[in-house]
KOLKEVEX-458319 format. One record per atom (N, C-alpha, C, O): residue in one letter; x, y, z. Coordinates in steps of 0.2 Angstrom, whole numbers, plus 5000, padded with zeros to 4 digits. Atoms other than C-alpha are relative to their C-alpha. Example, Ala and Ser with C-alpha at 12.3 -4.5 7.8 and 13.67 -1.06 7.14 Angstrom:
A500449945000 A506249785039 A500450065000 A500950055003 S499649944999 S506849955036 S499650055003 S499950115004 
//
This chain:
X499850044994 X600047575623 X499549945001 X498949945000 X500350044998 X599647415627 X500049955006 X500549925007 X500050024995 X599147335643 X499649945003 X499149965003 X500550054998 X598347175650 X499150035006 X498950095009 X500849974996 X596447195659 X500249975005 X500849955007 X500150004992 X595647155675 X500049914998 X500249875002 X500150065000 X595246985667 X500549964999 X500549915003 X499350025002 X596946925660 X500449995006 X500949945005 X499649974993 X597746975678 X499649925003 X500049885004 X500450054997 X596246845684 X500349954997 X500749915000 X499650065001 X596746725673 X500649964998 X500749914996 X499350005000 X598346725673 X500249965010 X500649915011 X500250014994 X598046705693 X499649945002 X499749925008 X500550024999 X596846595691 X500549924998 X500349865000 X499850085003 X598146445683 X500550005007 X500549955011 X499550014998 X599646495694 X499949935008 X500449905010 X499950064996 X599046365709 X499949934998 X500249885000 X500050065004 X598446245698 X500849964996 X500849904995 X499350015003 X600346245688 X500449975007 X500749925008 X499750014991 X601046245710 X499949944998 X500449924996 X500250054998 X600146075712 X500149944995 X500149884997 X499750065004 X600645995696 X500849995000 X501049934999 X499450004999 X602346035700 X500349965005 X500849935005 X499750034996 X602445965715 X499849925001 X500149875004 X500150065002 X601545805711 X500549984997 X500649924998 X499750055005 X602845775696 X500550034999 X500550095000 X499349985000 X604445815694 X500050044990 X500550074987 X500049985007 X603845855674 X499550065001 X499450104996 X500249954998 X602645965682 X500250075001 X499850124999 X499849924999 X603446115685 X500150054992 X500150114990 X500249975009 X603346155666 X499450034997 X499250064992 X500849975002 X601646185668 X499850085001 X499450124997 X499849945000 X602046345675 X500350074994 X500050114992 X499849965007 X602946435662 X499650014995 X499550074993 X500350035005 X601846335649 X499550075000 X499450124996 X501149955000 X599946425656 X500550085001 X500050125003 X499849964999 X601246585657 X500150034994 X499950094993 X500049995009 X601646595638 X499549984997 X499549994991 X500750035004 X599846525634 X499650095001 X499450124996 X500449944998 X599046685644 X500450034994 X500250014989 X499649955005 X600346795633 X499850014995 X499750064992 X500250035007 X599946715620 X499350024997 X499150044991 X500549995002 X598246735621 X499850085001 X499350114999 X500149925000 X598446925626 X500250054993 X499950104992 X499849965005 X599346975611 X499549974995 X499350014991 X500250015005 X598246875599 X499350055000 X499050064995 X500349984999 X596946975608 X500050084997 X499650124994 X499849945002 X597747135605 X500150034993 X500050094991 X500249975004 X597747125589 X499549984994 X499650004988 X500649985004 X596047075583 X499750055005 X499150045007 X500749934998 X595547245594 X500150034996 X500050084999 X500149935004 X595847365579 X501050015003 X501449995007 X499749984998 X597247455576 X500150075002 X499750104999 X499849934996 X597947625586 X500350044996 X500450104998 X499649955005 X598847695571 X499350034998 X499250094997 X500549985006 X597047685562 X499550045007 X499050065003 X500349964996 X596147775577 X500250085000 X500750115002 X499849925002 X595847965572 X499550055005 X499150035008 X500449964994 X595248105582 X499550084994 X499950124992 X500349945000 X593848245575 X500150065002 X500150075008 X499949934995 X594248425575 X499550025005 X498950015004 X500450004994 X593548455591 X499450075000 X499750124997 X500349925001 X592248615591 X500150055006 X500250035011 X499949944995 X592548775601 X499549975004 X499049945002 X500250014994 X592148755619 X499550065003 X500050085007 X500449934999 X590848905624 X499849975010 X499449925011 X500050024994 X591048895645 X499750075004 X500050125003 X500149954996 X590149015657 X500149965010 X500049915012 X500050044992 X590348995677 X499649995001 X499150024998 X500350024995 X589448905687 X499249964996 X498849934998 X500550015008 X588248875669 X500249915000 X500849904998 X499850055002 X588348665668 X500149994991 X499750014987 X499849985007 X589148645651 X500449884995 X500749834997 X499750075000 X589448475640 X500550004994 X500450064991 X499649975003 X590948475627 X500049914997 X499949865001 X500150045003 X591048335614 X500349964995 X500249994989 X499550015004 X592348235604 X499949934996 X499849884999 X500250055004 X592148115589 X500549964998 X500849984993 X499350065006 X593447955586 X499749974997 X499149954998 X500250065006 X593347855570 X500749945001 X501249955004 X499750034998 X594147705568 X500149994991 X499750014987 X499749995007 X595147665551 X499449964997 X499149925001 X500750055004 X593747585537 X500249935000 X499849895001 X499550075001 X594947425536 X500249995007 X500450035011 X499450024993 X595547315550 X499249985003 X498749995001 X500750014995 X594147255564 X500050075005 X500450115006 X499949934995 X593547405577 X499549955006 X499149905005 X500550034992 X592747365596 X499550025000 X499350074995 X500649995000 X590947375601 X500050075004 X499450105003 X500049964997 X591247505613 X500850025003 X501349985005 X499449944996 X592647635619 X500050025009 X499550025013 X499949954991 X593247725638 X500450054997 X500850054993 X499549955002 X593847875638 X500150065007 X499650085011 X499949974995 X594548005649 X500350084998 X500650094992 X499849915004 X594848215646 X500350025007 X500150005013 X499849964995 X596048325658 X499850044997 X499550034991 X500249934998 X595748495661 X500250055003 X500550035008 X499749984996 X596248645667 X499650005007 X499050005006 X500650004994 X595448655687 X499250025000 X498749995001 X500649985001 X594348785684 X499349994995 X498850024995 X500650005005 X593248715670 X499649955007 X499049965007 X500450094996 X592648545685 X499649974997 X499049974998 X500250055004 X592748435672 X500049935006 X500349925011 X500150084995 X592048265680 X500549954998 X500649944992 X499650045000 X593348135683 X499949964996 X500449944993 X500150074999 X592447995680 X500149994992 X500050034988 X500050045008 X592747885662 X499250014997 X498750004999 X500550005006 X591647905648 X500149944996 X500649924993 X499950065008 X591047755637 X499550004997 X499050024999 X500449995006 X590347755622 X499949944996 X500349904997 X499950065006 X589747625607 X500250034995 X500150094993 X499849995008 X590447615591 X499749974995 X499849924992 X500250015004 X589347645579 X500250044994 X500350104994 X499850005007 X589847635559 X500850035003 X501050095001 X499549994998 X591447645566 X500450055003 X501050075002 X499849934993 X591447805578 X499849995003 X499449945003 X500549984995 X591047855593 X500150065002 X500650105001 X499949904996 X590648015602 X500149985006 X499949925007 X499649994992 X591348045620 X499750075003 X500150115002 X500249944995 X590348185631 X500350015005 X500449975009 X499750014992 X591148245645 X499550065004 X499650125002 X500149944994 X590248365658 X500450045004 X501050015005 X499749934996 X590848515667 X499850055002 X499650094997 X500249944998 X590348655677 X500550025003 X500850015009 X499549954998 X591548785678 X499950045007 X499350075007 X499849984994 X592048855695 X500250084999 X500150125003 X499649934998 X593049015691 X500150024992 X500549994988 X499949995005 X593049125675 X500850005000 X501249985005 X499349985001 X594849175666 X499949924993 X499549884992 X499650045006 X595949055651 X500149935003 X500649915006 X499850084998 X595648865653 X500049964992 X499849994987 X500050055004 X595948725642 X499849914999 X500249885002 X499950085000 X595548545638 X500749984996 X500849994990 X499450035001 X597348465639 X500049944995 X500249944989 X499950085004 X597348265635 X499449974999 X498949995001 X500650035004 X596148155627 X500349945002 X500849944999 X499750055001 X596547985633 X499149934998 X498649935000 X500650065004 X595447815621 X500349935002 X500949925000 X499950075002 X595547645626 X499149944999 X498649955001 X500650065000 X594547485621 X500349915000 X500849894997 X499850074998 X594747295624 X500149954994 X499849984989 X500450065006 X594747135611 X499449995003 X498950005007 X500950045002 X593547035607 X500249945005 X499849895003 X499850044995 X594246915621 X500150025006 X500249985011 X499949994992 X594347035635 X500650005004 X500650005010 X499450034998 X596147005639 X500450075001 X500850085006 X499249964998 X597247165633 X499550074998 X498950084995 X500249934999 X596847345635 X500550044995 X501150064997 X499749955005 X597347455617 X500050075002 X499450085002 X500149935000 X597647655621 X500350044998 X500950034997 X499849925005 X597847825612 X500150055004 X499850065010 X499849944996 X598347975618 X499950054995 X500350044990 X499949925001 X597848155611 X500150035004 X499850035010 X499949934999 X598448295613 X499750074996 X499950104991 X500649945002 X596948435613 X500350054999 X500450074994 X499949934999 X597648585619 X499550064998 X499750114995 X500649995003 X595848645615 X499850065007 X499850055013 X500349944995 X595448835622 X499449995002 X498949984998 X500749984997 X594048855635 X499950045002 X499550035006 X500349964992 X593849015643 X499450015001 X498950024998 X500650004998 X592649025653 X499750095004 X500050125009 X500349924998 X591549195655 X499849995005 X499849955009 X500249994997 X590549265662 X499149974998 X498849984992 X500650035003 X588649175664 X499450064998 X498850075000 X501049955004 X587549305652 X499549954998 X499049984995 X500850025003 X586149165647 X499750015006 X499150025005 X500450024995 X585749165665 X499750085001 X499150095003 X500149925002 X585649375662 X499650004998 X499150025001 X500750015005 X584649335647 X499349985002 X498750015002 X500750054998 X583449205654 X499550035006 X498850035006 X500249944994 X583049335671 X499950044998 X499650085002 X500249925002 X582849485661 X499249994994 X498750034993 X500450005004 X581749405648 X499349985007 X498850015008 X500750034994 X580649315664 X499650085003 X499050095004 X500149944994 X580649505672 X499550054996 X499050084998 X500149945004 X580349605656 X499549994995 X499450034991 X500350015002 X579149495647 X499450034999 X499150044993 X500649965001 X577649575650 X500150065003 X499850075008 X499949934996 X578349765654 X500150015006 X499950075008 X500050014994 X578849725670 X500050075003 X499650085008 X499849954999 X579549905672 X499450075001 X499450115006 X500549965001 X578050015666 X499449964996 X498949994996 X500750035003 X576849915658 X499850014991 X500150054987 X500249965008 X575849915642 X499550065001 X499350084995 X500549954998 X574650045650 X500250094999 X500750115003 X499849944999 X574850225648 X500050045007 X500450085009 X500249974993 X574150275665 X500649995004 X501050035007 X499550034993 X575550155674 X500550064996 X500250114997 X499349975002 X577050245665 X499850054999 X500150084994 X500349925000 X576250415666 X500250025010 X500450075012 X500149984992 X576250375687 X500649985002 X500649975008 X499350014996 X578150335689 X500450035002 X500950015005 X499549975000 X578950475689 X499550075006 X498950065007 X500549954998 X578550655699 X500150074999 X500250125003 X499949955003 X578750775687 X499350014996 X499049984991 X500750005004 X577050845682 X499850014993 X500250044990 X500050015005 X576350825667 X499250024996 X499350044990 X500849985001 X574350855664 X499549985004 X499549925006 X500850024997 X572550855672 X499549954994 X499449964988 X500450025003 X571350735667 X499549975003 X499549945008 X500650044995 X569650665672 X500349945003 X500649895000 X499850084995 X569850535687 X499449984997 X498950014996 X500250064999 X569450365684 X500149955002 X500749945003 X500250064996 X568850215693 X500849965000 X501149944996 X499250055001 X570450115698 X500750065000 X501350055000 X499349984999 X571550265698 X500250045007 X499850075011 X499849984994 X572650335712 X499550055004 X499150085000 X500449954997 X571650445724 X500450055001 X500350104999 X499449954998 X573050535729 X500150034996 X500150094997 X499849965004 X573250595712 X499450054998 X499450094993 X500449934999 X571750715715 X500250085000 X500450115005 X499749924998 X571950895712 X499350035003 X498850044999 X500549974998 X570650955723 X499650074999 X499050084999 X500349945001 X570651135720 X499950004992 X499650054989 X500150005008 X570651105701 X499349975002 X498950025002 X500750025000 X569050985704 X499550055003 X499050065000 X500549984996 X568251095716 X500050084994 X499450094992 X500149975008 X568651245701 X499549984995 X499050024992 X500349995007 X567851155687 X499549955000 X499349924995 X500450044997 X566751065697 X499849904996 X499449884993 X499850085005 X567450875691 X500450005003 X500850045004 X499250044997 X568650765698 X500450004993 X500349974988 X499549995003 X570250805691 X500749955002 X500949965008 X499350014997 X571950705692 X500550024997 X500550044991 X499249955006 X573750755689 X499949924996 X499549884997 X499550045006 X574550635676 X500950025002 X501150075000 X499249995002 X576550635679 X500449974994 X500249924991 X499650035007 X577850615666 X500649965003 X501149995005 X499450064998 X578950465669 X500950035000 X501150054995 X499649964997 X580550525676 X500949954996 X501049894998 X499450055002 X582450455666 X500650035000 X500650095001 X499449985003 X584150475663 X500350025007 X500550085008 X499850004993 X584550445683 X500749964998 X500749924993 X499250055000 X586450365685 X499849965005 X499549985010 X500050044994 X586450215695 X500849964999 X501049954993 X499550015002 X588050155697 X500349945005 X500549955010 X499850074998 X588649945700 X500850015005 X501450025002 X499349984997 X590149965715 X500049945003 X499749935009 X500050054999 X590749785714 X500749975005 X501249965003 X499350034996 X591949715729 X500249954998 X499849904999 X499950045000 X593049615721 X500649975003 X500949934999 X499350034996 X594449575735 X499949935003 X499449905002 X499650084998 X594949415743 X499349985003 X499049945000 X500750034999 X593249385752 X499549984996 X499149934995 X500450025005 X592249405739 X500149954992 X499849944987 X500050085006 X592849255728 X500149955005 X500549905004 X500250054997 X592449155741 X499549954998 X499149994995 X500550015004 X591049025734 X499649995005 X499849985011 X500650034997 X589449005740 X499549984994 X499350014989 X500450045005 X588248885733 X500549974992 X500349954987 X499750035006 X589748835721 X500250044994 X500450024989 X499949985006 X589948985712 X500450065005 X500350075011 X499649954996 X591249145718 X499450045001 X498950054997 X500649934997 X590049295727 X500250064995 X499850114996 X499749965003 X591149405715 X499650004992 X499450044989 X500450015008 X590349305698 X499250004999 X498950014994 X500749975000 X588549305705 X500050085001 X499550114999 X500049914997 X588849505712 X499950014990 X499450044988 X500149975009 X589149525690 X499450014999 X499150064998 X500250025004 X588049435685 X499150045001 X498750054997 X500749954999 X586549535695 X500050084997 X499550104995 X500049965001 X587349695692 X500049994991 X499750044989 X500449995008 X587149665672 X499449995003 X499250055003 X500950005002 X585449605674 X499850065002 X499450094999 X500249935000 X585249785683 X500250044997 X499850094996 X499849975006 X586149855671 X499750014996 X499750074994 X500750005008 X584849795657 X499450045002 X499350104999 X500649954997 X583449865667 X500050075001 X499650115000 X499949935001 X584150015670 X500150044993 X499950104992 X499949955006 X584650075652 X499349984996 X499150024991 X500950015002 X582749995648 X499850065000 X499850104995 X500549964999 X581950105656 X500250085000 X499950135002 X499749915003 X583050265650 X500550045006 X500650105007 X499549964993 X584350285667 X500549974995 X500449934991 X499350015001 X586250275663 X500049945005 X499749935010 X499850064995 X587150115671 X500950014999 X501350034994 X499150025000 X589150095677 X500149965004 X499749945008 X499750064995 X590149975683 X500550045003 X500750095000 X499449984994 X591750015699 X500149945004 X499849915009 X499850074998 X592549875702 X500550035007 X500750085007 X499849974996 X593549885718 X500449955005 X500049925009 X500150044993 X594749785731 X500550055005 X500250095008 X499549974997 X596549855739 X499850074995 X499750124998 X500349925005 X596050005724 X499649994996 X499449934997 X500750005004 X594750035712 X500549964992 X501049984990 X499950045008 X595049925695 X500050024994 X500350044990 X500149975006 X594049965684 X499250045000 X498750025003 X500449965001 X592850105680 X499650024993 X500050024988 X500149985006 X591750145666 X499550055000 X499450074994 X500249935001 X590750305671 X499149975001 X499049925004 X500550025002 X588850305667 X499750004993 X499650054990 X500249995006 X588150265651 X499450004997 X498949995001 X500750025004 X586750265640 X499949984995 X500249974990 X500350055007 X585550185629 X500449915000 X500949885003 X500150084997 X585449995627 X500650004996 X500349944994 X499250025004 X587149975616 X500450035004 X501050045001 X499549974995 X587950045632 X500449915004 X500949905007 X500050064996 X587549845638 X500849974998 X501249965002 X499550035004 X588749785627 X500850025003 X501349985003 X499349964997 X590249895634 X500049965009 X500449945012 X500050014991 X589649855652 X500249925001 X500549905006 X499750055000 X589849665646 X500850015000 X501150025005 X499350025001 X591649655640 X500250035006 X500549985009 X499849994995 X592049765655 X499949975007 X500349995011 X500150044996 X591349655667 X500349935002 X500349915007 X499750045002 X592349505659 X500650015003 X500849975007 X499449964998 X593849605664 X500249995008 X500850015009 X500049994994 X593649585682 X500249975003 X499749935004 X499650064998 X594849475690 X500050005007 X500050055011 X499950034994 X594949375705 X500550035004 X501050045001 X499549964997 X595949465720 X500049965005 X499649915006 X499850064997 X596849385732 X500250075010 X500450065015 X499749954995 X597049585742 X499350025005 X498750005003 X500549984995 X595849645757 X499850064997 X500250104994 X500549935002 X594449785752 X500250055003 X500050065008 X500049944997 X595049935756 X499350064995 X499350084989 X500649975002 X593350045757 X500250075000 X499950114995 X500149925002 X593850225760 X500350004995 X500150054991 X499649975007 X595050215746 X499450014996 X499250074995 X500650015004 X593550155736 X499550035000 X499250024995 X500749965002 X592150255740 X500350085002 X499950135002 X499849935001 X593150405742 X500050014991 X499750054987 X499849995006 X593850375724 X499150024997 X499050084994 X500449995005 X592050355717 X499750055003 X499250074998 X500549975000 X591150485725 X500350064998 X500050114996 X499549955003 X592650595719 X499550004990 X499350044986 X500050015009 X592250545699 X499250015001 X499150034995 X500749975000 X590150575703 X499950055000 X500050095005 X499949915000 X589950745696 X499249995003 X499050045006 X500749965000 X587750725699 X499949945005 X500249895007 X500450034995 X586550655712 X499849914998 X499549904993 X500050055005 X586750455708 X499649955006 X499649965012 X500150074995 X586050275716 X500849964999 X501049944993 X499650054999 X587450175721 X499949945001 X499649945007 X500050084998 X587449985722 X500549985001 X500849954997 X499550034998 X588749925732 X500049935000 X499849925006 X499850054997 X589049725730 X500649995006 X501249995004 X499450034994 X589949665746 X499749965004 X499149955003 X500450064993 X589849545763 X500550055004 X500850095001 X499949974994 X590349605779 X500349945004 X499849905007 X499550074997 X591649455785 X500550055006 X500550025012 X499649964995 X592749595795 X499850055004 X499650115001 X500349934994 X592249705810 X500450054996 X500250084991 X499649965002 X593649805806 X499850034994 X499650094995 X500049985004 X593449835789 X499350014999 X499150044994 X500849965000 X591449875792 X500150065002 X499950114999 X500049934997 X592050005803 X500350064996 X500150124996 X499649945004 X593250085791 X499150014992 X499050064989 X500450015003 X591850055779 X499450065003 X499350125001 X500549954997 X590550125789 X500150084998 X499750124996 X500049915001 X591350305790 X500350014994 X500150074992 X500349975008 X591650325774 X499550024997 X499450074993 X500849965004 X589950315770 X499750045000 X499350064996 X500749934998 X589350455778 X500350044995 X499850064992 X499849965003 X590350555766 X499550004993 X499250054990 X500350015008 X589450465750 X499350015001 X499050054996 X500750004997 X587650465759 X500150095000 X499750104995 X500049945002 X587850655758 X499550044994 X499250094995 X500049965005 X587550685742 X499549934995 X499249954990 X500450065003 X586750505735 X499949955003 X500249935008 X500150034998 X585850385736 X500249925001 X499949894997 X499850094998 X586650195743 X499749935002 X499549925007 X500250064999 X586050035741 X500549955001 X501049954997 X499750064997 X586849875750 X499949934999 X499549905003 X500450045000 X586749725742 X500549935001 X501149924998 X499750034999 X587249575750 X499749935003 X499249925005 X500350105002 X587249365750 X499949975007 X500350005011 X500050034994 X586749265766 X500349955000 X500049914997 X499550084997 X587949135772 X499749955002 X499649945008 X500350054997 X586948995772 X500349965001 X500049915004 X499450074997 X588548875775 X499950045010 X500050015015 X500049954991 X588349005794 X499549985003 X499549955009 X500650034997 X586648975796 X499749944999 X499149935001 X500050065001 X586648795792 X500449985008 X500149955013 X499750014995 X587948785805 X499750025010 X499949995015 X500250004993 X586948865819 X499349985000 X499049995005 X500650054999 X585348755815 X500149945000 X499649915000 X499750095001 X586248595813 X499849995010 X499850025015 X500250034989 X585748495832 X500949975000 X501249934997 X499350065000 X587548445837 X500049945002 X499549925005 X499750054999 X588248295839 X500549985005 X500549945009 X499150014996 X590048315846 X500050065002 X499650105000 X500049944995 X590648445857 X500150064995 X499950114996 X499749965007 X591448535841 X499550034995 X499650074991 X500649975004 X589848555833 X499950065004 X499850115001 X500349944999 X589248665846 X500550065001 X500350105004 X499649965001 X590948765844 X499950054994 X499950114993 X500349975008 X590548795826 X499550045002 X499550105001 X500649945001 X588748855829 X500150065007 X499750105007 X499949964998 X589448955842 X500450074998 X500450125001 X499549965003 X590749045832 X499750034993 X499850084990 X500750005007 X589249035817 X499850075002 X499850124999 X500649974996 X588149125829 X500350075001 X499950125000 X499749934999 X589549275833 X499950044994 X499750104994 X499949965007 X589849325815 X499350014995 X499350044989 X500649995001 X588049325812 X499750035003 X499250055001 X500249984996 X587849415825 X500250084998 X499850134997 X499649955002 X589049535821 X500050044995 X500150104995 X500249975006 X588549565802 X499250025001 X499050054997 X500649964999 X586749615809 X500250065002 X500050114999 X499949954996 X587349735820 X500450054992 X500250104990 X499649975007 X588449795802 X499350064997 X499350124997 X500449995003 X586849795793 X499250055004 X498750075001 X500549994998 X585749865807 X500550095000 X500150145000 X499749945000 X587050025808 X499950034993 X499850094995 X500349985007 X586750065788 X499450025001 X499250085002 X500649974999 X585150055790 X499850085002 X499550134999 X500249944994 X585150185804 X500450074995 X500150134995 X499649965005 X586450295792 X499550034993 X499750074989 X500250005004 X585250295781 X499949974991 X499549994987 X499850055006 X585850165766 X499449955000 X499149925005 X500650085003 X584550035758 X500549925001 X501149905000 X499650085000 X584849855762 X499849954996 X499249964997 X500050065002 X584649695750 X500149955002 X500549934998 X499750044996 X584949555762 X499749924998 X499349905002 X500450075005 X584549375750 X500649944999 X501249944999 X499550075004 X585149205745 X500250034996 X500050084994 X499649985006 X586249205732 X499749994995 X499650024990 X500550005009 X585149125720 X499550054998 X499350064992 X500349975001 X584049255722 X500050075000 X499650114999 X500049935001 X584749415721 X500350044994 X500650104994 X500449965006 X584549465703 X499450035001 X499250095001 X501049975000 X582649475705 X499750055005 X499250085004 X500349964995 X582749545724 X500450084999 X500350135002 X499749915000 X584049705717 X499650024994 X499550084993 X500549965006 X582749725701 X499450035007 X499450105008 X500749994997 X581249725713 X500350085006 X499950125007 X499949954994 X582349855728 X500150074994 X499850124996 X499849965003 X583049975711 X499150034998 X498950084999 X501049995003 X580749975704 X499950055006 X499650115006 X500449994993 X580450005724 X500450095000 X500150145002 X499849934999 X581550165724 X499950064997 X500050124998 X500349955006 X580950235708 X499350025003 X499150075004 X500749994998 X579150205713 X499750055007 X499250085008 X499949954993 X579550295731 X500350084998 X500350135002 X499849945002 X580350435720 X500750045005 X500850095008 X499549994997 X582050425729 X500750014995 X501350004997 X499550005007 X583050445713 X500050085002 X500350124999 
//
C-alpha cells in the first residue's frame, strides 16, 4: 500500500490558494491548478520509489512468545530489507493482539541498521488462557517525506499466557534463602514440632519452657526436652474461582493472584515435609487433586492450576465445602481463597462452615478493596462522590461484620493487599505450625 503523508496533504494544500489567485488574475491562470496538482503527484510517486521496495521487505521467524499474567513481557520482530534497491533510515510499526495479552497500542519506530530493524512491542497480559499476535503492520516514508510505503504480515504467532511462576520463583527464593522454615540450626527445627523427642542440658538462649523440671530436680541439672519436628500434615488450597473472583484488582484477576499465592504455599509446604492440594470451586467444585507429597508433587500442582478457568457463575459454598470436607479422610488445614461481595452468599457460606471447622482446621484468606477504601477516604467534590463513599462505607462495613463472625467460629483470617498475600499466607501457615495447631 501506498499512500501520501502529513507533509504532501500540506503541500498540496499549501499551492491550491496560490493556483486560486493566479486564476483569477489571468484567464491562462487556471492551469496552474492542475499543473501544482500533477507536480505534487509527480513528486509523490518519484518519492515512492526511491523508499525501497515492498516486495523486498521480509519479515524474521518470529521467536515463541513466553506470556505470564500480570508479569510485564516484551515480544520482538526483525525486518530486513532486500540487499539491492535503496532501504529508509527508519521504520513504524504496529502489532494487533488478542485482548488479553494488553499489547500497547501506540506505534513503534525503529532505525535501520545494515538494512534491518528490530520492532519491540510491550505487553502485560490481563488474563491467562490461548492468545495470539495477529497482524504485523511496517511502514516507512521516502527520502522526500511525501509517500507513505506499507506491508502487512500476517503473524498468527501463539501466545498463551500462564500462569505468573517467576513471581512464585522469585518470593520463594526471597522466603527460603536462608531456611526461612526451620533454619540451619538444629535446636530451631528440633523446637517446631510437639512430639517429644530427647533431654538435653539447657543452654543459654534456649526456651525456658522447655525445662523438664522434675528431670532437673532428679539429676540435679537443668534439663530440657528437645521435640521432633512434626510433618506430613495435608493442607489443602480451596480456591474461589466464580464470577467475583475474576474481578481485577490492582490490574490483575483476584482468581490469578489467589494461584499464584497458593503455589508459593504449596512450595513451602512440600519443603518442609506436609502434603499440598488444590480445590478449585464456583457453581461446583472444578478441579481437585487430593494431597500430595514430596516436592515433584509441585509440578502436578502447577499444570493443575494452569487449568483453572475463568467463571462467569456465582460461588456456591455449601456445595463446595460440603464436597471437600466429604473427600477429607484426616484432620487437614484448609485455605480458602475468597472475598465476601455478597451478604447472602456469606450467610450460606457461613453455615457451612461449622460443619468443616469440626473436624479441621480453616484459614480465610482474603484481598482488601483498595478501589472501596480509596472511595471512602477520597474528600468529595460533588454530591456523587459522597454517594460512593457511602455505598463504599456499607460494603465495608458489611464484609467486617463477615470476617468478624469467622473469627468468632473459630476460622483463621488473612486480611492483605493483594500485592502482599504470598508472604502474609507464608507467615499465617509458619504461625500455625509454630502454635502447633496442625
Amino acid at each position: 500500500m501506498i499512500y501520501p503523508t502529513r507533509r504532501a496533504v500540506m503541500v498540496m494544500g499549501v499551492g491550491a490558494p496560490v493556483a486560486l489567485l493566479a486564476g483569477v488574475l489571468t484567464p491562462a491562470g487556471w492551469l496552474a491548478g492542475p499543473i501544482w496538482i500533477l507536480a505534487v503527484f509527480a513528486l509523490i510517486a518519484i518519492d515512492a520509489v526511491r523508499a525501497g521496495s515492498r516486495t523486498g521487505l521480509s519479515l524474521d521467524a518470529p521467536e515463541p512468545v513466553r506470556a505470564a499474567v500480570g508479569r510485564p513481557g516484551v515480544t520482538g520482530f526483525i525486518v530486513r530489507f532486500a540487499s539491492k534497491g535503496p532501504a529508509p533510515q527508519t521504520v513504524e510499526a504496529a502489532a494487533s493482539a488478542d485482548a488479553r495479552l494488553g499489547l500497547t497500542t501506540a506505534s513503534r519506530q525503529a532505525k535501520v541498521e545494515d538494512r534491518s530493524a528490530i520492532l519491540t512491542f510491550p505487553f502485560t497480559p490481563e488474563r491467562r488462557g490461548t492468545a495470539e499476535f495477529e497482524n504485523l503492520w511496517v511502514r516507512w516514508r521516502g527520502p522526500l517525506g511525501l509517500a507513505w510505503k506499507q506491508k502487512i504480515f500476517s503473524l498468527n504467532l501463539p501466545a498463551p499466557v500462564l500462569t505468573d511462576l517467576q513471581s512464585v520463583r522469585d518470593q520463594a527464593v526471597r522466603l527460603f534463602a536462608r531456611d526461612a522454615l526451620f533454619g540451619a540450626k538444629t535446636q530451631i527445627e528440633m523446637g517446631e514440632g510437639s512430639e517429644f523427642q530427647s533431654l538435653r542440658d539447657y543452654q543459654a538462649g534456649m526456651d525456658r519452657r522447655a525445662i523438664d523440671w522434675k528431670q532437673s530436680a532428679r539429676h540435679a541439672a537443668l534439663l530440657a526436652k528437645e521435640f521432633r519436628t512434626e510433618r506430613n500434615h495435608n493442607v489443602i488450597m480451596a480456591l474461589d474461582c466464580g464470577r467475583a473472583a475474576c474481578e481485577p484488582v490492582g490490574g490483575v484477576p483476584r482468581i490469578d493472584r489467589a494461584i499464584n499465592a497458593a503455589l508459593l504455599l504449596s512450595y513451602a509446604c512440600l519443603r518442609s515435609g506436609d502434603r499440598a492440594g488444590l480445590f478449585a470451586f464456583d457453581s461446583a467444585p472444578r478441579v481437585t487433586t487430593g494431597a500430595l507429597g514430596g516436592l515433584n508433587a509441585f509440578r502436578s500442582l502447577q499444570a493443575v492450576a494452569g487449568r483453572i478457568d475463568y467463571s462467569t457463575h456465582e460461588t456456591n459454598y455449601t456445595l463446595a465445602l460440603s464436597t471437600l470436607s466429604g473427600q477429607l479422610q484426616r484432620r487437614s488445614l484448609v485455605v480458602v481463597f475468597t472475598d465476601f461481595t455478597d451478604s447472602t452468599a456469606a450467610e450460606l457460606m457461613i453455615e457451612s462452615l461449622g460443619r468443616l471447622l469440626r473436624r479441621h482446621l480453616v484459614l480465610f484468606v482474603v484481598m482488601r478493596d483498595e478501589e472501596l477504601e480509596s472511595l471512602t477516604a477520597a474528600e468529595p467534590q460533588e454530591p456523587e462522590d459522597v454517594a460512593r463513599a457511602v455505598v463504599a462505607g456499607s460494603l465495608l462495613r458489611e464484609r467486617d461484620v463477615v470476617v468478624s463472625r469467622l473469627r468468632r467460629m473459630g476460622a483463621h483470617i488473612v486480611d492483605t493487599p493483594a500485592d502482599r498475600i504470598g508472604p502474609e499466607v507464608i507467615n499465617a501457615y509458619l504461625d500455625l505450625k509454630r502454635r502447633d495447631l496442625l
